[in-house]
C-alpha positions in Angstrom: 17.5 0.5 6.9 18.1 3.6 4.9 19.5 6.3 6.6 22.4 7.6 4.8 22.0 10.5 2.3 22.9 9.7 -1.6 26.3 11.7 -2.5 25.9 11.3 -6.0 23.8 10.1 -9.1 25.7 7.0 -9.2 24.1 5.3 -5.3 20.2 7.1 -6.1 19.1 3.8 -5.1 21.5 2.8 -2.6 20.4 1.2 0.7 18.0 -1.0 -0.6 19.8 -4.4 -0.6 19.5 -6.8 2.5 17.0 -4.7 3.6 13.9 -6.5 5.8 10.6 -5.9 4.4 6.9 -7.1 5.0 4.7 -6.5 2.0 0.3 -6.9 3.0 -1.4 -8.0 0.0 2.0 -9.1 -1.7 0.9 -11.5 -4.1 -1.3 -9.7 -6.4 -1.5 -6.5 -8.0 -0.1 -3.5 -6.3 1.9 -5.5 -4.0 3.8 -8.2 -6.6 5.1 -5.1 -8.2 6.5 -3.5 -5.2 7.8 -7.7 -4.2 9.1 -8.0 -8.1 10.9 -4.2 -7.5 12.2 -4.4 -4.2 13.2 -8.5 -4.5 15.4 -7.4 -8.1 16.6 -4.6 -5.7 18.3 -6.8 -3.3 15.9 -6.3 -0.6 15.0 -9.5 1.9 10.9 -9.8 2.0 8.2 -11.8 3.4 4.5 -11.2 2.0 1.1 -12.3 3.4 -2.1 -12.3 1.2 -5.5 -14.1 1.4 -5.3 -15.5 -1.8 -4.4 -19.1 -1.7 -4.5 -19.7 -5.0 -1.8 -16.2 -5.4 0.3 -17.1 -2.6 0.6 -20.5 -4.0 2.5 -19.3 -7.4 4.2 -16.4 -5.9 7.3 -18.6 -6.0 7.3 -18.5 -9.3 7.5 -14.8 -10.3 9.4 -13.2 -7.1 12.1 -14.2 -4.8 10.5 -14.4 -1.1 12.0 -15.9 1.8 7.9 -16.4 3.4 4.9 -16.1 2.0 2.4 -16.5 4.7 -1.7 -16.5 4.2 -3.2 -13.7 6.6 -6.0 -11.6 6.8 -4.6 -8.1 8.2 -7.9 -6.7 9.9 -7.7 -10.5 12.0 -5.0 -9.7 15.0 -4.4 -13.5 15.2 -3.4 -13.4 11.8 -1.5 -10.2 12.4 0.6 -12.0 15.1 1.4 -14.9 13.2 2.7 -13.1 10.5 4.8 -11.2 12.4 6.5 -14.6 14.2 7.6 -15.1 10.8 9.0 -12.0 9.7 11.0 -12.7 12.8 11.9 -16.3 12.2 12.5 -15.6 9.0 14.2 -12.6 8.6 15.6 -11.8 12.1 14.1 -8.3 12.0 12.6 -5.7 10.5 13.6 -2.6 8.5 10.6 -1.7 6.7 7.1 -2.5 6.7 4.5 -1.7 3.0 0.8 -1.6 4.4 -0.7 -2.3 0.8 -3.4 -4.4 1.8 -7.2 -3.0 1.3 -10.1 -3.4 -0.5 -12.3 -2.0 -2.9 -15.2 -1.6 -0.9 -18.8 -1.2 -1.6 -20.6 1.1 -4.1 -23.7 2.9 -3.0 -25.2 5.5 -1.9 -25.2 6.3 2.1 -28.6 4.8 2.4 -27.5 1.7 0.6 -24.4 0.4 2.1 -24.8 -1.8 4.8 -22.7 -1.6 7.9 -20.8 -4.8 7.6 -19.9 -3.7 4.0 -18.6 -0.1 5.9 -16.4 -2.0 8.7 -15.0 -4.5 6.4 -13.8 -1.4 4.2 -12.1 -0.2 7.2 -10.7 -3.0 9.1 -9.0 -4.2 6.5 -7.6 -0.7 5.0 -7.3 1.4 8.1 -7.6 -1.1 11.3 -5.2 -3.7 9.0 -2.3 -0.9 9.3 -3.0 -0.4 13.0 -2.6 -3.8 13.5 0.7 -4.3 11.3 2.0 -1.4 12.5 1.7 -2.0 16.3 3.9 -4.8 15.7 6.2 -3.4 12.9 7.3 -0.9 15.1 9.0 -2.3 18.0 11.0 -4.3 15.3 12.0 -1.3 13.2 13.6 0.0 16.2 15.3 -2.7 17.2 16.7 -2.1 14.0 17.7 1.3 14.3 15.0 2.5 12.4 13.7 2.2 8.5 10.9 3.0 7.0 6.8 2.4 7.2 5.0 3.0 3.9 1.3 3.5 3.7 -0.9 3.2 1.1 -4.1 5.5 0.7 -6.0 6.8 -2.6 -6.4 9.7 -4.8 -9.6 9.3 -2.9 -8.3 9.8 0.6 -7.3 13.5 -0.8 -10.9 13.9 -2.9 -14.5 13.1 -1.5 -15.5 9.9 -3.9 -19.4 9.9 -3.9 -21.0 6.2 -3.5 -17.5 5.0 -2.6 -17.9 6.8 0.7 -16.0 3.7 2.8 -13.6 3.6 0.7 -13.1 7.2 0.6 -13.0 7.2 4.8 -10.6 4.6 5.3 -8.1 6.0 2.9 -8.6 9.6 4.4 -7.7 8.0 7.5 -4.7 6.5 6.2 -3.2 9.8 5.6 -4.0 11.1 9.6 -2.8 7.6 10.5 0.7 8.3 8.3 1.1 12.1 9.4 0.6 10.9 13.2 3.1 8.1 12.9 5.7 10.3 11.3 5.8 12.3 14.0 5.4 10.0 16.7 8.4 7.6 15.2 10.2 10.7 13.4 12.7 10.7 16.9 13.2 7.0 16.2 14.7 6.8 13.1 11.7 5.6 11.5 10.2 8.1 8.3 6.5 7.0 7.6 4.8 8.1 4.6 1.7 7.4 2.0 1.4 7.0 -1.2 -2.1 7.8 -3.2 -2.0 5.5 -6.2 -4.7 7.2 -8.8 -6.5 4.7 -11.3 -4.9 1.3 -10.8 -4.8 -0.5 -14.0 -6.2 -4.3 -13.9 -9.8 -6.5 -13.0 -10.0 -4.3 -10.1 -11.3 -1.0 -11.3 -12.5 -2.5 -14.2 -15.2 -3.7 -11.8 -15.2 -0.6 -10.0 -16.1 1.2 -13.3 -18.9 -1.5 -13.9 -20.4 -0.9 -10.6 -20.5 2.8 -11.0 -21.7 2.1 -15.1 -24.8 0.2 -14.3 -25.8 2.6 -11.0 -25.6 5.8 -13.0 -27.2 3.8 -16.2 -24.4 4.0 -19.2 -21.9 1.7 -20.8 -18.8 0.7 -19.1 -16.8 2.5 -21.9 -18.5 5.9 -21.4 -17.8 5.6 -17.5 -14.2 4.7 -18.1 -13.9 7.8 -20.6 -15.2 10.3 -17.9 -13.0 8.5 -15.5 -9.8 9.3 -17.7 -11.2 12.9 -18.2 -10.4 13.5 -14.3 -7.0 12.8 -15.0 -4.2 14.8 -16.0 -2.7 12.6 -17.8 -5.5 11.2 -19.2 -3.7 7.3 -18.1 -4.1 4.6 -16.0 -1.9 4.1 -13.2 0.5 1.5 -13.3 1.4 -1.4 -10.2 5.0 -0.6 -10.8 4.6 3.3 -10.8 3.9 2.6 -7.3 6.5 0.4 -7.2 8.9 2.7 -8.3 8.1 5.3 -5.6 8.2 2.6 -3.0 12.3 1.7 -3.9 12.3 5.4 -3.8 11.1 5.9 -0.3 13.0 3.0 1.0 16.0 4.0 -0.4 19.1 6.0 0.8 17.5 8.7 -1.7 14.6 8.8 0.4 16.6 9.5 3.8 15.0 13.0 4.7 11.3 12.5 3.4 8.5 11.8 6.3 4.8 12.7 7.1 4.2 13.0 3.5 1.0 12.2 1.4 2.7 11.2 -2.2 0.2 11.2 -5.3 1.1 8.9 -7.9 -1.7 9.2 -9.8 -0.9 10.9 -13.2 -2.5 13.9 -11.0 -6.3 13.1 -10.2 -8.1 16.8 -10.7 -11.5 15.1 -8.9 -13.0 11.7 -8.5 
């Protein structure tokens, strides 16, 4: 748990070793980065993904004490996980809901609605579910930390990605309700809104969006980086980075806040 404000440049970072943390989706993309950061940090971590062919070789590039296959929008799954973040680690300071999923791409008329409640249960419905059982242990704790992730696109409409868009709007109402619910607890709850995620997954994003508006992946991905700032990709361990922030004693007085990381996204 990370309570205590820094009192100098020299503990920024303090607070995070022997902390308790549950990573969603921890053994690929996003997530590895915040299990490589937060594992080199000191902290103790147990990850669930779907991937059995990720969680399989996660041994071999971070230190985990459990890695345990579980689909967050299943409660079953939910539950088990949560036995072994207790078995395991004997508590609970902090809890990274990272899982989701891309989504489909369409127009309104197109998407079907199994595509439109998969988007959700695992993005939005997944965090409920973790969260319902984070919570009890974070307190036991003495509180810690909950952080969400949303999008660049739960702070800007994204048209044919409108499930996507939705659930990650929803993670920020989700976050801002939370901090003030748990703020009294001891327990700060934020979101981060990754922009442009380098790796396979946009890359197919950008494909999908290429061949429905009927031009070359390159000249999508151009107009893409044209929206940003920055004019970059975001990286998995810019995220990271903010994560160790957040979790950190630096991050002792910051709650109920929506954090872009995103090189800043002007419009998607």
């Amino acid at each position: 748990m990370s309570s205590r404000a820094p009192t100098s440049a020299d503990d920024f970072l303090a607070g995070l070793k022997g902390q308790r943390v549950v990573i969603t989706a921890g053994a690929g993309g996003i997530g590895l980065a915040i299990a490589d950061t937060l594992s080199k940090l000191g902290a103790r971590l147990v990850i669930c993904d779907v991937s059995d062919d990720a969680l399989a070789s996660i041994g071999n590039k971070v230190k985990v004490e459990a890695a345990v296959k579980a689909d967050v929008s299943a409660d079953a799954d939910v539950d088990r996980l949560f036995q072994v973040v207790n078995d395991t680690l004997g508590g609970l300071d902090a809890l990274i809901n990272n899982a989701g999923i891309a989504g489909p791409t369409g127009g309104v008329d197109e998407i079907s609605p199994q595509d439109w409640r998969r988007c959700l249960d695992v993005g939005l419905t997944g965090q409920f579910l973790c969260a319902r059982r984070a919570v009890p242990m974070i307190k036991a704790a003495g509180g810690g930390s909950i952080v969400s992730m949303s999008s660049a696109a739960g702070r800007h409409g994204y048209a044919f990605r409108t499930p996507y868009s939705a659930m990650k709007f929803g993670v920020i109402g989700f976050t801002q309700s939370l901090a003030k619910e748990l703020g009294p607890s001891g327990i700060r709850v934020n979101a981060i809104l990754p922009g442009i995620i380098e790796g396979p997954r946009i890359e197919g994003v950008i494909g999908a969006r290429a061949r429905q508006v009927g031009v070359s992946h390159e000249e999508m991905k151009t107009r893409y980086m044209q929206n940003i700032s920055l004019r970059r990709m975001t990286s998995p361990y810019d995220v990271a980075a903010m994560v160790a922030f957040l979790l950190s004693d630096a991050g002792c007085n910051i709650s109920g806040q929506s954090l872009g990381v995103d090189g800043n996204v002007e419009t998607l």
